[in-house]
KETOR-451183 format. One record per residue (C-alpha): residue number from 1; y, z, x; residue in three letters. Coordinates in steps of 0.02 Angstrom, whole numbers, plus 50000, padded with zeros to 5 digits. Example, Ala and Ser with C-alpha at 12.3 -4.5 7.8 and 13.67 -1.06 7.14 Angstrom:
<rec resi="1" north="49775" up="50390" east="50615" resn="ALA"/>
<rec resi="2" north="49947" up="50357" east="50684" resn="SER"/>
//
This chain:
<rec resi="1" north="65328" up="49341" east="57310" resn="UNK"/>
<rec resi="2" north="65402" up="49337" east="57492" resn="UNK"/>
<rec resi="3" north="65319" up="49466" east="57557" resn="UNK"/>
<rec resi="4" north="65413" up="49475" east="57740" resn="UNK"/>
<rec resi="5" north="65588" up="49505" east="57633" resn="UNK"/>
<rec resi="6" north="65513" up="49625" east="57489" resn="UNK"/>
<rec resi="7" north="65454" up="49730" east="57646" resn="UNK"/>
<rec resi="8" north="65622" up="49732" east="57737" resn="UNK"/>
<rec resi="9" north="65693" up="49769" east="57576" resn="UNK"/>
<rec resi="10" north="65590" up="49908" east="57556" resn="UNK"/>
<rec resi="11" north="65625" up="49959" east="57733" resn="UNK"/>
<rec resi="12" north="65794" up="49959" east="57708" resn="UNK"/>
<rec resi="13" north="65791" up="50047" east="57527" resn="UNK"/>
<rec resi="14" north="65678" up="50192" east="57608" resn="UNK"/>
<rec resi="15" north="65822" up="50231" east="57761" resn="UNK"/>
<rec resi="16" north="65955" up="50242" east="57657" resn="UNK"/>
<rec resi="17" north="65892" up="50312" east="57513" resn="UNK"/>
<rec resi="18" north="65967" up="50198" east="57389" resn="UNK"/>
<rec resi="19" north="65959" up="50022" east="57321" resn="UNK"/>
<rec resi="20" north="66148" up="50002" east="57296" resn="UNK"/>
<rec resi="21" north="66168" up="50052" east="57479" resn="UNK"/>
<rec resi="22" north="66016" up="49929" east="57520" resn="UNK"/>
<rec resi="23" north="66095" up="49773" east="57448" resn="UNK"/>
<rec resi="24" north="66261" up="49817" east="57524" resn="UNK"/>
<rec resi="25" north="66166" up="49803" east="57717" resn="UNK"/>
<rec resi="26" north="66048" up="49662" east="57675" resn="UNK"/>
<rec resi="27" north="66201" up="49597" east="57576" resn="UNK"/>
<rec resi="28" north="66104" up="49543" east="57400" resn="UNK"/>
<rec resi="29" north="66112" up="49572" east="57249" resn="UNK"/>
<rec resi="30" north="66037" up="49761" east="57188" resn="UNK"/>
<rec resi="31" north="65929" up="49677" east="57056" resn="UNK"/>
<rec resi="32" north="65867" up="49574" east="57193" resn="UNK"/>
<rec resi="33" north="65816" up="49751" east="57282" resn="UNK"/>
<rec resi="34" north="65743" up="49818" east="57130" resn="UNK"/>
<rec resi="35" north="65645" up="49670" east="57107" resn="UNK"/>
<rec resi="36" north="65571" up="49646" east="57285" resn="UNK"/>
<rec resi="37" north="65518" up="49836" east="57259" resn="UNK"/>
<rec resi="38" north="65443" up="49812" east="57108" resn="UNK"/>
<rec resi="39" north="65364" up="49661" east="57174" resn="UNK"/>
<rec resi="40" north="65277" up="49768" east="57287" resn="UNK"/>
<rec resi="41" north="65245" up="49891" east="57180" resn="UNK"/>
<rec resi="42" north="65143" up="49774" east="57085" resn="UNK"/>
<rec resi="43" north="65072" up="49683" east="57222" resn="UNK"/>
<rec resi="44" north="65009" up="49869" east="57294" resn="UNK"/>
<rec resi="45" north="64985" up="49933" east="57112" resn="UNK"/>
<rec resi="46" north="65049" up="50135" east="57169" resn="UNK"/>
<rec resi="47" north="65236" up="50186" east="57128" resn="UNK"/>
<rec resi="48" north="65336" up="50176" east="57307" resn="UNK"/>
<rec resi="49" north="65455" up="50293" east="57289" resn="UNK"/>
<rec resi="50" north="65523" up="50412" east="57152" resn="UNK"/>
<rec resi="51" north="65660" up="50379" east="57067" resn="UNK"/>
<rec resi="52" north="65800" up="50539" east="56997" resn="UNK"/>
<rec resi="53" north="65968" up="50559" east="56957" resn="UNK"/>
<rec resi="54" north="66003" up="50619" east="57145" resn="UNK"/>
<rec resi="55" north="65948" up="50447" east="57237" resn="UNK"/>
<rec resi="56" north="65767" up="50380" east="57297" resn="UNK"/>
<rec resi="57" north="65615" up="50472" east="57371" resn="UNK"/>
<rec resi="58" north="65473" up="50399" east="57444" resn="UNK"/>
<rec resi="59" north="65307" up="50448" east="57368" resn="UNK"/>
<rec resi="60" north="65163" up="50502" east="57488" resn="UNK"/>
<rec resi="61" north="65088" up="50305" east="57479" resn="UNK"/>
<rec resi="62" north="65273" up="50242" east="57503" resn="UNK"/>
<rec resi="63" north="65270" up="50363" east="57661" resn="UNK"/>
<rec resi="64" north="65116" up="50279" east="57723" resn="UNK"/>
<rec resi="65" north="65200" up="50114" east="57670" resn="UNK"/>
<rec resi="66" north="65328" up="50139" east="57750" resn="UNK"/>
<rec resi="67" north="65273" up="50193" east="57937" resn="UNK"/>
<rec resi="68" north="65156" up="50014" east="57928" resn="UNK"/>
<rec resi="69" north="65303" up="49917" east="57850" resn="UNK"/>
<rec resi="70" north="65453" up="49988" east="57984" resn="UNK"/>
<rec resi="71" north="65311" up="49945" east="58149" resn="UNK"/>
<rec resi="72" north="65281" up="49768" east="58083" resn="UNK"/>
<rec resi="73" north="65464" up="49736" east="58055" resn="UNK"/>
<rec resi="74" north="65494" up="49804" east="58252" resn="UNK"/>
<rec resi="75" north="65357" up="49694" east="58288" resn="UNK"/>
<rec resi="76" north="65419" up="49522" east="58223" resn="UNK"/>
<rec resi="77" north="65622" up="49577" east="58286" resn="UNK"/>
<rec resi="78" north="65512" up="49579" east="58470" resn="UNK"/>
<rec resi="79" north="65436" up="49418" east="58437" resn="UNK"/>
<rec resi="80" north="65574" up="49333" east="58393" resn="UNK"/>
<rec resi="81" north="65676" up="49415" east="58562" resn="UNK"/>
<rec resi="82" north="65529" up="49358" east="58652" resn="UNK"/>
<rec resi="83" north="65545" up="49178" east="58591" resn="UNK"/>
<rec resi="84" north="65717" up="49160" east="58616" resn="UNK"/>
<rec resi="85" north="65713" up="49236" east="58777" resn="UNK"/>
<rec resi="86" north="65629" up="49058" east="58835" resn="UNK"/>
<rec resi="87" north="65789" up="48986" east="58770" resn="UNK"/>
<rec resi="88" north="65903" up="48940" east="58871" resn="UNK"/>
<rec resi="89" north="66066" up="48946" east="58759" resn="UNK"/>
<rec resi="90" north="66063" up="49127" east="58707" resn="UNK"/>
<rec resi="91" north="66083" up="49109" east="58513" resn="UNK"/>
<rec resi="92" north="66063" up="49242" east="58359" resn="UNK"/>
<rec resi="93" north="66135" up="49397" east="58302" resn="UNK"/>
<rec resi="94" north="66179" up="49535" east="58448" resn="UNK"/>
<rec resi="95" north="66185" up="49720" east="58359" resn="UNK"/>
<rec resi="96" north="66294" up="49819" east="58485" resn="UNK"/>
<rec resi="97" north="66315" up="50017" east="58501" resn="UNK"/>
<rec resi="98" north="66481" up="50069" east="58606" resn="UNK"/>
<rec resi="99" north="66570" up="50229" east="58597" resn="UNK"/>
<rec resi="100" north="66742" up="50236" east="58485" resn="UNK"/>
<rec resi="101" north="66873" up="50259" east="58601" resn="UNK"/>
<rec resi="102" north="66805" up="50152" east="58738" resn="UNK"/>
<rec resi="103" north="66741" up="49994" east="58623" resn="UNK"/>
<rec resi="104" north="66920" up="49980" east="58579" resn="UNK"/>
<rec resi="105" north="66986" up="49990" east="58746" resn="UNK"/>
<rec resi="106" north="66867" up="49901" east="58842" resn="UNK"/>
<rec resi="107" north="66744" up="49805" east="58749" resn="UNK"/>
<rec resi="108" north="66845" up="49752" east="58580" resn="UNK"/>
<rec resi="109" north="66982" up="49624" east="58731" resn="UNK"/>
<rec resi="110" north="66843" up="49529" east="58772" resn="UNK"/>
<rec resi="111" north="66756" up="49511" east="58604" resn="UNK"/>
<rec resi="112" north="66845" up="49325" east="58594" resn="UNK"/>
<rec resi="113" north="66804" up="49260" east="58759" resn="UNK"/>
<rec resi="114" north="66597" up="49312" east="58757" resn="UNK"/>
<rec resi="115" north="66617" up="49236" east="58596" resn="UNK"/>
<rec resi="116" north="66694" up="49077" east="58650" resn="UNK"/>
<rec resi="117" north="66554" up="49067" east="58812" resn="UNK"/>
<rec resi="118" north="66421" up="49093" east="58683" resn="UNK"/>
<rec resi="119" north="66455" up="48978" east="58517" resn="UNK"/>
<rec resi="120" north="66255" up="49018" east="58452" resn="UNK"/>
<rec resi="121" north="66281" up="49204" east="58461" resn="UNK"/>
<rec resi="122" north="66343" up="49316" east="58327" resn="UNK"/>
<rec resi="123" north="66395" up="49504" east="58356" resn="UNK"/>
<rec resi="124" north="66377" up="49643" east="58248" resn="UNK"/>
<rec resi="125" north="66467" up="49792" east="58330" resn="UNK"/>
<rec resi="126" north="66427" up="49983" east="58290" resn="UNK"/>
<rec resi="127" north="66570" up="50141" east="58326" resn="UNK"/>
<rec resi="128" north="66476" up="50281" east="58363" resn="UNK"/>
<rec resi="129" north="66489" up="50438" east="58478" resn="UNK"/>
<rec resi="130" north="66328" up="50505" east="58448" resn="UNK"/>
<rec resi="131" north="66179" up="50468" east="58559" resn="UNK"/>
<rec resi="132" north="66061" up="50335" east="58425" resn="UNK"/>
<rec resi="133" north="65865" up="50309" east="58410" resn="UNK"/>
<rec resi="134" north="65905" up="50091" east="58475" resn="UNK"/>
<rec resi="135" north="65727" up="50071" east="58420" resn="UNK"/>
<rec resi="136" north="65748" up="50137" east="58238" resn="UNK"/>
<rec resi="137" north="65933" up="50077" east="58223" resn="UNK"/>
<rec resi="138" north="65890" up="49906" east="58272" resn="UNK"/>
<rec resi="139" north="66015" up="49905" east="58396" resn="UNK"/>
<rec resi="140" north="65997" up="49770" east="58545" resn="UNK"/>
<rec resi="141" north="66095" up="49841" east="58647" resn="UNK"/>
<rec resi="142" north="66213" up="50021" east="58665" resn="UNK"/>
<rec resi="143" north="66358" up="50069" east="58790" resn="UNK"/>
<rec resi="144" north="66331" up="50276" east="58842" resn="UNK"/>
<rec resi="145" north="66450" up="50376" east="58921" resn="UNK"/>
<rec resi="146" north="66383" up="50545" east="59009" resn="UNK"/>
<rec resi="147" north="66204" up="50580" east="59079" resn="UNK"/>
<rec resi="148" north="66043" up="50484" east="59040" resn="UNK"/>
<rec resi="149" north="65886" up="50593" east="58997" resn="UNK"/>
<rec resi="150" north="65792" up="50457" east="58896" resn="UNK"/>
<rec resi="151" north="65673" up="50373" east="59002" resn="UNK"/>
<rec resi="152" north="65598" up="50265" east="58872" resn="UNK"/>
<rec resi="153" north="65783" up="50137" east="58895" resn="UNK"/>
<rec resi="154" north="65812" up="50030" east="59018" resn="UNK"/>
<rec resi="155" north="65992" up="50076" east="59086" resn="UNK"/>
<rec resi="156" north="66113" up="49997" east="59197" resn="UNK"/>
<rec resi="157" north="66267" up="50105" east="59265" resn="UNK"/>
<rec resi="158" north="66429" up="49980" east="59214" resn="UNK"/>
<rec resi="159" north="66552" up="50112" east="59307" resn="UNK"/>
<rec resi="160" north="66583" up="50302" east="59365" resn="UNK"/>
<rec resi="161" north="66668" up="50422" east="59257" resn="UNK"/>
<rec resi="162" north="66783" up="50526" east="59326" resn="UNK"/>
<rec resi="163" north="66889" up="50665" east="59213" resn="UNK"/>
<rec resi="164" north="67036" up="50740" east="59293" resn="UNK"/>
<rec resi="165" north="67160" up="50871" east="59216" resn="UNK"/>
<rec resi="166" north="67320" up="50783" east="59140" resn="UNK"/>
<rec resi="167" north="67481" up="50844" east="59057" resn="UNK"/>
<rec resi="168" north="67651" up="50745" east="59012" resn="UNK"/>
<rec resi="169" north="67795" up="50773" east="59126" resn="UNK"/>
<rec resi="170" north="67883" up="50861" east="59021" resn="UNK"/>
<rec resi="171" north="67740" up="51010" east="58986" resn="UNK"/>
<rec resi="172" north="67732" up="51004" east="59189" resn="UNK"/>
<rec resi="173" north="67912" up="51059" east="59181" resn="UNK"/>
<rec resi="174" north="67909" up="51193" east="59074" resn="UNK"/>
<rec resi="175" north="67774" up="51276" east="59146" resn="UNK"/>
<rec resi="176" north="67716" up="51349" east="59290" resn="UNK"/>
<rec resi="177" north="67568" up="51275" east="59399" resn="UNK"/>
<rec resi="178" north="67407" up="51312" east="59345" resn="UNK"/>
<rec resi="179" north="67299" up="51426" east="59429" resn="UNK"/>
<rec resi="180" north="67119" up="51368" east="59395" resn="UNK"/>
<rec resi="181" north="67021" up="51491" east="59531" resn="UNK"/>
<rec resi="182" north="67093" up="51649" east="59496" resn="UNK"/>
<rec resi="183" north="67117" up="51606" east="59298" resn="UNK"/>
<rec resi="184" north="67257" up="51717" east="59284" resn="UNK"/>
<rec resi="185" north="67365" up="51628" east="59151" resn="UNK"/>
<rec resi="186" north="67331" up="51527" east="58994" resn="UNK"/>
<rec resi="187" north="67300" up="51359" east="59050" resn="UNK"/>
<rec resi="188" north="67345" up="51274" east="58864" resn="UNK"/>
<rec resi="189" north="67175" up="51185" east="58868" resn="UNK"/>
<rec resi="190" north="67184" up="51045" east="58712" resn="UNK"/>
<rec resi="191" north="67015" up="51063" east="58705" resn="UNK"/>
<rec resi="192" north="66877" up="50926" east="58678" resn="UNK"/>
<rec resi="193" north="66772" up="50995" east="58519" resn="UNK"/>
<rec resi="194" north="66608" up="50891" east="58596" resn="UNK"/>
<rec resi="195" north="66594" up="50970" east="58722" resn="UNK"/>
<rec resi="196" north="66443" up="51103" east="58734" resn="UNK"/>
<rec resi="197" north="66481" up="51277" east="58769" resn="UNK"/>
<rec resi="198" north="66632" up="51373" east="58828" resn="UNK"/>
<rec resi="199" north="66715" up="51265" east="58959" resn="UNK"/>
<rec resi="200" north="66703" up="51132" east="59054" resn="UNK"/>
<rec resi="201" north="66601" up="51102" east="59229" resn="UNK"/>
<rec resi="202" north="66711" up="51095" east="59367" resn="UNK"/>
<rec resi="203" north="66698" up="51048" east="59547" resn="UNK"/>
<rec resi="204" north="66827" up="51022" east="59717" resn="UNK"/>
<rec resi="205" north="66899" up="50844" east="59704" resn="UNK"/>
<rec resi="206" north="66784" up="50706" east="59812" resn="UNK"/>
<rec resi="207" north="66654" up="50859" east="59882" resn="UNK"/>
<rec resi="208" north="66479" up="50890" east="59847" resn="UNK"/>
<rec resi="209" north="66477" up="51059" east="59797" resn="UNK"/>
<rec resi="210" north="66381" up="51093" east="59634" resn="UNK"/>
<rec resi="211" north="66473" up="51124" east="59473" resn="UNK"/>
<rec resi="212" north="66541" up="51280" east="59397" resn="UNK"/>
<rec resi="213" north="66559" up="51341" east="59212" resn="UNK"/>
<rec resi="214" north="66766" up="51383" east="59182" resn="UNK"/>
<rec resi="215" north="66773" up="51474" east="59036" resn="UNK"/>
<rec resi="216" north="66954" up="51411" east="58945" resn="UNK"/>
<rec resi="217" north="67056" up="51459" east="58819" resn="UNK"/>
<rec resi="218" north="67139" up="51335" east="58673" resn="UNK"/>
<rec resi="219" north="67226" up="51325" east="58512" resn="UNK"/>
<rec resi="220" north="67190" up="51133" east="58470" resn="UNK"/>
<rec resi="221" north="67012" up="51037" east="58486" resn="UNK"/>
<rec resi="222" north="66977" up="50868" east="58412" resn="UNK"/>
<rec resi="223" north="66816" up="50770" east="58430" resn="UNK"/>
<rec resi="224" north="66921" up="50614" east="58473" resn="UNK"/>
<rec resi="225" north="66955" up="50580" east="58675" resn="UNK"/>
<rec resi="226" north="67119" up="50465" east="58602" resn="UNK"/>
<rec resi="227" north="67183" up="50619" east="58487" resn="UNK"/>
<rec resi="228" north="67175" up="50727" east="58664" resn="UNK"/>
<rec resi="229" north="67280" up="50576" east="58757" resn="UNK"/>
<rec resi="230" north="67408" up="50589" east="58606" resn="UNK"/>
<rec resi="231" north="67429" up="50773" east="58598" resn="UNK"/>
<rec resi="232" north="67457" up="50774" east="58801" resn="UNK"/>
<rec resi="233" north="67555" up="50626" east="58799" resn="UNK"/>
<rec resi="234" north="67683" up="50719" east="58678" resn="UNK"/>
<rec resi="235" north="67679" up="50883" east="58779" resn="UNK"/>
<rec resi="236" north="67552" up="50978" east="58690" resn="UNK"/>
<rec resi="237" north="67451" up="51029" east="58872" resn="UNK"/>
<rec resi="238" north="67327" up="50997" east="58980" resn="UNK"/>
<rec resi="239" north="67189" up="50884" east="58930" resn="UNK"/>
<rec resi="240" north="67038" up="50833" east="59029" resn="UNK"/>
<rec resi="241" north="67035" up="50668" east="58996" resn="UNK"/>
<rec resi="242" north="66912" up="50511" east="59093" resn="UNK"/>
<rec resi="243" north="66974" up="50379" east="59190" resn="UNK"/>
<rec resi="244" north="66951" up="50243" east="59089" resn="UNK"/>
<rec resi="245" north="67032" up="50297" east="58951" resn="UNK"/>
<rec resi="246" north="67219" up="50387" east="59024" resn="UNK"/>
<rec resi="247" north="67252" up="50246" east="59175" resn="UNK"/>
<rec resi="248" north="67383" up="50149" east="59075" resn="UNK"/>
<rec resi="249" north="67473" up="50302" east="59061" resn="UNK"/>
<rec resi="250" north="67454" up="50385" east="59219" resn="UNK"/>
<rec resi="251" north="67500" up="50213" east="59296" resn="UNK"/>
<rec resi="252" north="67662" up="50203" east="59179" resn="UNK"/>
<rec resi="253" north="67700" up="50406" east="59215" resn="UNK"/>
<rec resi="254" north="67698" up="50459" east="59043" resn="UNK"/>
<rec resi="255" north="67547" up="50577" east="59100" resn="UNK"/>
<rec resi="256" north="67540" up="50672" east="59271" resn="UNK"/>
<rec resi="257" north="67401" up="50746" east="59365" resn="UNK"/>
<rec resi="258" north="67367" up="50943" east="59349" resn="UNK"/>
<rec resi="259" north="67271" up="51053" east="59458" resn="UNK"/>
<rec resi="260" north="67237" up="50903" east="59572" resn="UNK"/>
<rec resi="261" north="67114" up="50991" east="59688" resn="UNK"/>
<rec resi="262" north="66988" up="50977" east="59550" resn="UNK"/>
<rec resi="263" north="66854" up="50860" east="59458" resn="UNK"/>
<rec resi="264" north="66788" up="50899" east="59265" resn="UNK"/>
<rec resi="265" north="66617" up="50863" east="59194" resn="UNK"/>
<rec resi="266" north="66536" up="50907" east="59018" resn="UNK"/>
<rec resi="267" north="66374" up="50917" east="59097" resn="UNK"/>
<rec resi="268" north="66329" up="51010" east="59265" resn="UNK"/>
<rec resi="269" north="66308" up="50839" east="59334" resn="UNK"/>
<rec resi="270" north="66422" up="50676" east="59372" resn="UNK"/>
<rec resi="271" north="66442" up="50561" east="59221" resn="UNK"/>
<rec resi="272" north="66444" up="50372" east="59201" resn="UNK"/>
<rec resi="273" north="66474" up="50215" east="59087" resn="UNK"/>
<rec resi="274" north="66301" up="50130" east="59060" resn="UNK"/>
<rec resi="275" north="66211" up="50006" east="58974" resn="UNK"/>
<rec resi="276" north="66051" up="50048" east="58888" resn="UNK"/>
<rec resi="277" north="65941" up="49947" east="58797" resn="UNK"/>
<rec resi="278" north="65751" up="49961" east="58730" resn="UNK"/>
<rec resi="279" north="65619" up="49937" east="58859" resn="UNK"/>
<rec resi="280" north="65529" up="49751" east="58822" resn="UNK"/>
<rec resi="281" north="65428" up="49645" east="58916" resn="UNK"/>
<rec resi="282" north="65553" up="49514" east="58925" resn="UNK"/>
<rec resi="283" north="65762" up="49552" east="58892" resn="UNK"/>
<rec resi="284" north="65818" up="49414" east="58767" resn="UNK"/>
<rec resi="285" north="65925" up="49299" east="58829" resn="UNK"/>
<rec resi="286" north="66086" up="49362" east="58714" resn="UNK"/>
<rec resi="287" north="66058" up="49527" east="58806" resn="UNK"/>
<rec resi="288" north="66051" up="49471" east="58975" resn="UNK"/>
<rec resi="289" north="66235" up="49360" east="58921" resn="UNK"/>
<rec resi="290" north="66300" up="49498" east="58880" resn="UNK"/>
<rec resi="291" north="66255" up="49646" east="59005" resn="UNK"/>
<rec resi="292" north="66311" up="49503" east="59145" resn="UNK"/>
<rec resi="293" north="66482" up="49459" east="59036" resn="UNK"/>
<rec resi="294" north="66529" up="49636" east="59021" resn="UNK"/>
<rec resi="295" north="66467" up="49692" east="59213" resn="UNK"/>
<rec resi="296" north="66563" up="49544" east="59282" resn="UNK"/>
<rec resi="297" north="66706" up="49567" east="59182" resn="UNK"/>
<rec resi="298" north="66702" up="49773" east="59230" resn="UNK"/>
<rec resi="299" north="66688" up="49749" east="59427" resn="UNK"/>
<rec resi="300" north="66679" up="49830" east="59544" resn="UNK"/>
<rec resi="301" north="66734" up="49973" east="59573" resn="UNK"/>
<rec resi="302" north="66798" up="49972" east="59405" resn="UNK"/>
<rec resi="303" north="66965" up="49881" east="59353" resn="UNK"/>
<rec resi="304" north="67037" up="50019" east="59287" resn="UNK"/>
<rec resi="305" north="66995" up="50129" east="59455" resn="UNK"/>
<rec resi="306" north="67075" up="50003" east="59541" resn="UNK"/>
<rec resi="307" north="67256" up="50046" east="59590" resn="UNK"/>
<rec resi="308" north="67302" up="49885" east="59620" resn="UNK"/>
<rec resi="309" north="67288" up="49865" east="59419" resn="UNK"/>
//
């Protein structure tokens, strides 16, 4: 039996609950997943996990198993990261994390080139909003947007975020200008469903004073930062939308500033673009190629706070 690939089988089985779903990831055959479990079974002579009709459990000795077998599996992913940190071709497989809307705008146009700089690497490239575990999703690498309270990551800012209030030229005409301070009319907020709590933070454009709850009304949320830039863009309101993601269209005027005296936050603090990655004694080489690809390639300031773009 090959023990090291019965236990990441196992390992795999155990997060996902399934060995159909288990083959799929580790891409083999499910017989081949049933019989590295049973292999282990056998080899540890206690049942692993109970089996039903409604998926895969893991008994109290696969539990134990299982917190042993996940640590060693971290351990030899940092052994190998340290080894081929001494390399000096970066080479093997590079699991990113980015956020939806901005891996397709501003990571996905320069998949190609990092790929044709680094011939030994492979990337494996994750769409998720949600803030991840790196450690238990065996990701190398992630791309956050927002605030940073996890000190356990190492985290490099790639750019300021900056949300301003937008609406299409043709909304702007229709209505009248927005009174944010005295919050006497309905501003038509198309509202971003992530966000936490009532309203978003708000502050004076370029000033230092702290940030302020404004409570706002709305008819239309989505969880999706592009499904707010499409509903402004065809007149549907204001949106509070980030710079990186509405510059094309401010730049082409299909979108217009609103309420220009004033800044937006989710959180009652400024908000950035970073890098994060897991704390290690050494950064692997296909790290470091990468965090330097994507910083250069970012600049700074940012090219898409550049007006000159």
């Amino acid at each position: 039996m090959n023990h090291f690939a019965a236990i990441r089988t196992f390992v795999s089985a155990a997060e996902l609950k399934s060995f159909s779903a288990a083959s799929k990831a580790l891409n083999i055959e499910t017989s081949t997943v049933s019989r590295h479990v049973a292999d282990l079974e056998a080899d540890l002579r206690i049942a692993l996990f109970n089996r039903s009709t409604r998926g895969l459990t893991l008994t109290e000795a696969g539990r134990l198993f299982y917190s042993h077998a996940a640590q060693l599996l971290l351990q030899w992913e940092e052994a190998r990261s340290l080894t081929s940190a001494l390399n000096a071709r970066p080479a093997g497989l590079l699991r990113l994390s980015v956020p939806s809307a901005f891996g397709r705008l501003h990571v996905m146009p320069l998949v190609d080139e990092f790929l044709r700089l680094h011939p030994e690497i492979s990337l494996d490239i994750t769409f998720n909003d949600d803030m991840q575990d790196l450690i238990e999703s065996r990701i190398d690498l992630s791309i956050r947007i927002g605030t940073l309270p996890d000190s356990t990551m190492h985290a490099r800012r790639l750019a300021p975020q900056r949300r301003f209030a937008w609406a299409s030229p043709a909304w702007i005409a229709a209505h009248p200008e927005p009174d944010l301070v005295n919050g006497k009319q309905d501003l038509q907020i198309l509202m971003f469903s992530r966000l936490h709590g009532d309203g978003w933070y708000a502050r004076r454009t370029d000033s230092d004073e702290g940030w302020s709850r404004v409570p706002v009304n709305y008819r239309f949320s989505a969880n999706d930062s592009e499904a707010l830039l499409y509903a402004c863009r065809s007149g549907g309101g204001i949106a509070i939308l980030p710079d990186w993601l509405v510059w094309q269209d401010a730049q082409a005027g299909r979108l217009q500033r609103v309420l220009p005296a004033w800044e937006f936050s989710m959180y009652r603090a400024e908000t950035a673009v970073w890098i994060v990655y897991p704390r290690k004694k050494i950064v692997s080489s296909k790290v470091r190629s990468f965090i330097d690809f994507i910083v250069e390639k970012t600049g700074s300031p940012a090219w898409w706070q550049n007006p000159q773009n």
